[in-house]
C-alpha positions in Angstrom: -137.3 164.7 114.8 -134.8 163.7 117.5 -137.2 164.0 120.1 -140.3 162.2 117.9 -137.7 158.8 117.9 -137.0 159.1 121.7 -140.5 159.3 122.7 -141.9 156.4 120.4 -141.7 153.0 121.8 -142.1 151.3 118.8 -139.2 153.3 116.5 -135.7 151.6 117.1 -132.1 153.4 116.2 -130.7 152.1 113.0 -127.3 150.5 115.3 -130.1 149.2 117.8 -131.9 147.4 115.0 -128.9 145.9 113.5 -127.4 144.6 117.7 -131.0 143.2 117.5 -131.6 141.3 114.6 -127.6 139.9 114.5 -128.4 138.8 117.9 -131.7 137.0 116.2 -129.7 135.0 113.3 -127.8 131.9 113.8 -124.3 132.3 113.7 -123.5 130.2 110.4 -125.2 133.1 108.6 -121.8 134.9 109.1 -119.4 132.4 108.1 -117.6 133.0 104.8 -118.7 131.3 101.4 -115.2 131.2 99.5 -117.6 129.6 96.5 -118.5 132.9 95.5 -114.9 133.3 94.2 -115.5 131.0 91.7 -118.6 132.7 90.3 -115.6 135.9 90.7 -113.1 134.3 88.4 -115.5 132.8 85.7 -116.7 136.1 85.4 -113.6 137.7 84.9 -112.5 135.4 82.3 -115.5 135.5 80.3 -114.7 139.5 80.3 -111.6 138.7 79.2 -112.8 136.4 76.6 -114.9 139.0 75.5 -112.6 141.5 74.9 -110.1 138.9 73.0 -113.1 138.2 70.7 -114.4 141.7 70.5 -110.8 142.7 69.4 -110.9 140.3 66.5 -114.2 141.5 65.2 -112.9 144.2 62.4 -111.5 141.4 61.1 -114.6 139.7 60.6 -117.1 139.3 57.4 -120.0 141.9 57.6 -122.3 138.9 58.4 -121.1 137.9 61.7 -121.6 141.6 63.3 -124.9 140.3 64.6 -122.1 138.5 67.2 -122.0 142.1 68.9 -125.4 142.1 70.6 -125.2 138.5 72.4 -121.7 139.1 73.3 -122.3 142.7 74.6 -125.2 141.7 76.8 -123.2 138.6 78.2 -120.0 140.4 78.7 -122.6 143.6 80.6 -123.9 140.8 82.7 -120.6 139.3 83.8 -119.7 143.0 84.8 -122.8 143.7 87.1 -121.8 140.0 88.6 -118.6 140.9 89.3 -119.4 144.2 90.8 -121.9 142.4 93.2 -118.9 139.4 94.1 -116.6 142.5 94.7 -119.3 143.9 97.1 -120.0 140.3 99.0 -116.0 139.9 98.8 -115.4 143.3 100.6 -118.0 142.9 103.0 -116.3 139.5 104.5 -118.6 137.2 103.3 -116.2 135.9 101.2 -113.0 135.3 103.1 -111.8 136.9 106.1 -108.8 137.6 104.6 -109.1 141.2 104.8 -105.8 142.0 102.3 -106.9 139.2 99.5 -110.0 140.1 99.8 -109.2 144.0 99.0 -106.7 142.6 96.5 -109.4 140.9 94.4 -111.8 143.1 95.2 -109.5 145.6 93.3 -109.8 143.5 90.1 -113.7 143.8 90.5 -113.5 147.7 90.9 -111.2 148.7 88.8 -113.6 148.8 85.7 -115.4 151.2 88.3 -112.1 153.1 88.5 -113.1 153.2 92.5 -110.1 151.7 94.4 -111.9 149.2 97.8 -110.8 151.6 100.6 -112.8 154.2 98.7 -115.7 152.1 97.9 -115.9 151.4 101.5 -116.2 154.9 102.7 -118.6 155.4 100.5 -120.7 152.0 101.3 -120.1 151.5 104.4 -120.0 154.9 106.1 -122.6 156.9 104.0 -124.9 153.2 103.1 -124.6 151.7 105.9 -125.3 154.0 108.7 -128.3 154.8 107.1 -129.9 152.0 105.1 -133.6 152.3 104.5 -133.8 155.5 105.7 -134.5 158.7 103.2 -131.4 159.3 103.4 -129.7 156.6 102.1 -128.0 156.9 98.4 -128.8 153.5 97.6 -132.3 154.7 97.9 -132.5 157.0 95.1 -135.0 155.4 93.5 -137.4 157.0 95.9 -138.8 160.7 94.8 -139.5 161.7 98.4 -136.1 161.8 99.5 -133.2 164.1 100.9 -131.1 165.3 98.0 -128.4 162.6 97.7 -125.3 161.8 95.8 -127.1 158.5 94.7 -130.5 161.0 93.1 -127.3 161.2 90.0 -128.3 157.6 88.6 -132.0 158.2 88.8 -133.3 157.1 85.3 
């Protein structure tokens, strides 16, 4: 397969296709956006509303269970949100503060129980050197793939 990549022109190595198109974007496209903290932090403290509510709810008359539903999809929302701003956050394009950055990122992953210097290995190294091909675990949607850790949270 080696050989089929070397001798096609028009196929390009994953690290040569990323030198290329970063060469191709303006430079602003890398500068930080420290605004996506915000949308961070008011998603933490709605989860932490949440759960103050939530924790009150025994306490409640029978009628006002219908309050689970709305609060349970807004509080499962504000956790996929945060798990995307953790993602942004360690990837730099947050701050360059690497430390804050794994700091807060920390908050984001910890109801992922996956510290940041883990996540990263596991993005960065196994993700990232081989996004869009087969074998990529963020790919395991596809059926025609390499058997990957990722083929686990095929619905």
């Amino acid at each position: 397969m080696e050989d089929e990549k070397n001798c096609d022109p028009n196929k390009m190595d994953q690290l040569d296709h990323v030198r290329t198109l970063r060469a191709a974007l303006p430079k602003e496209a890398f500068v930080p956006n420290s605004s996506k903290l915000t949308i961070l932090w008011i998603n933490l403290l709605i989860l932490i509303s949440g759960w103050t509510i939530a924790r009150e709810f025994d306490q409640w008359s029978i009628s006002w269970l219908w309050l689970y539903l709305p609060l349970a999809i807004i509080m499962g929302n504000s956790i996929i949100v945060l798990l995307f701003s953790s993602h942004d956050l360690l990837h730099g394009s947050v701050i360059k503060n690497s430390r804050l950055g794994h700091f807060i990122g920390l908050i984001g992953l910890s109801l992922l129980w996956m510290p940041p210097t883990l996540w990263k290995v596991i993005h960065n190294h196994k993700h990232h050197a081989q996004t869009n091909s087969l074998d990529d675990p963020d790919r395991s949607y596809l059926f025609l793939q390499a058997k990957t850790w990722g083929n686990g949270f095929r619905i």
